[in-house]
C-alpha positions in Angstrom: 11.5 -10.2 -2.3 12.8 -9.8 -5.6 13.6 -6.5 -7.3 11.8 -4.8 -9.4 12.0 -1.3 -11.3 8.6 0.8 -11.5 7.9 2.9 -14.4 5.5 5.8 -15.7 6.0 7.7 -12.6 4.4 4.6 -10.3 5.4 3.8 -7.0 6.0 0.0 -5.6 5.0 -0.1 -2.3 4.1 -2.7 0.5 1.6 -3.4 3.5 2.2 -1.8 6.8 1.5 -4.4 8.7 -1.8 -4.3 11.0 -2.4 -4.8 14.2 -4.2 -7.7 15.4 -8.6 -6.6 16.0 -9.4 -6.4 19.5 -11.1 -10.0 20.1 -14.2 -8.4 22.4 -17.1 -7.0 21.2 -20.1 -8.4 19.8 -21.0 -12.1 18.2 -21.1 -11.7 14.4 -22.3 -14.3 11.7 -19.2 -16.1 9.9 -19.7 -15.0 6.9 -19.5 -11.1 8.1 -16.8 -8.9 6.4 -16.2 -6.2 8.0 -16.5 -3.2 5.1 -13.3 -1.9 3.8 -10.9 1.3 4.6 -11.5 4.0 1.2 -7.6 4.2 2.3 -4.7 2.4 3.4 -1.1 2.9 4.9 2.0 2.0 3.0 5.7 1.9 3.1 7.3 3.1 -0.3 9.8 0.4 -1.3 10.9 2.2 -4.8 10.0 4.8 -7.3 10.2 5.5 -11.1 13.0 7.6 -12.3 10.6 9.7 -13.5 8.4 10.6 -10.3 8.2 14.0 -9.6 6.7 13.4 -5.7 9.3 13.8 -3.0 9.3 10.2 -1.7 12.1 7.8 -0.8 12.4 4.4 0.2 10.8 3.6 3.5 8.5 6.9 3.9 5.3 5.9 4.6 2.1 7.3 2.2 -1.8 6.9 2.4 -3.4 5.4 -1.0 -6.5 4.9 -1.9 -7.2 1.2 -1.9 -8.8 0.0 -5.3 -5.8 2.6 -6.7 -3.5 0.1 -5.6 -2.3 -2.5 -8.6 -1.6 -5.9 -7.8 1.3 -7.4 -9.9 2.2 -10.9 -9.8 5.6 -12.4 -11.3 6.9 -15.4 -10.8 4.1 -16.7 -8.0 5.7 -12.8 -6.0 3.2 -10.1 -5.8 3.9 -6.5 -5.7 1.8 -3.8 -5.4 2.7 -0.4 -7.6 0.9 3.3 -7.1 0.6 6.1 -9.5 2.3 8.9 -7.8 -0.4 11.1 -8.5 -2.8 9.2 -6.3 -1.0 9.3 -2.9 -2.8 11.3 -0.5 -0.5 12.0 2.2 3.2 11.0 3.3 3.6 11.1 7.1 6.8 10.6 9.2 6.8 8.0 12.5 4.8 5.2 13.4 
């Protein structure tokens, strides 16, 4: 992943990887989509200078989804948070 610096007091952040859905349970239609988490879990990778939050590279933060920006450069995508909209940083997996 390439570097990149975030600015305005954002956050760049990426996916925690999720674990695989249990595969028992009911028989839905294909075109069933499941609805979608208000929030999600990320791992910081990098901050603004200018954050004031108390966050460092690999904590891990929940962020409302739909707050999460979606920048692409160069066919890479990176994803970059307003401070102010993390909800909560938690320690341990």
């Amino acid at each position: 992943m390439k570097v990149i610096t975030p600015k305005n007091r954002h956050l760049q952040i990426e996916e925690l990887a999720t674990a695989p859905d249990d595969q028992k349970g009911f028989v839905l239609p294909e075109n069933y989509q499941a609805p979608k988490k208000e929030y999600d879990y990320y791992r910081v990778v990098g901050r603004a200078d200018d954050c004031t939050i108390n966050l460092e590279s690999g904590d891990m933060i929940a962020v409302e989804r739909h707050m999460v920006k979606n920048l692409k450069l160069h066919e890479q995508n990176y994803l970059l948070v307003l401070e102010n909209y993390v909800l909560a940083s938690f320690e341990g997996e």
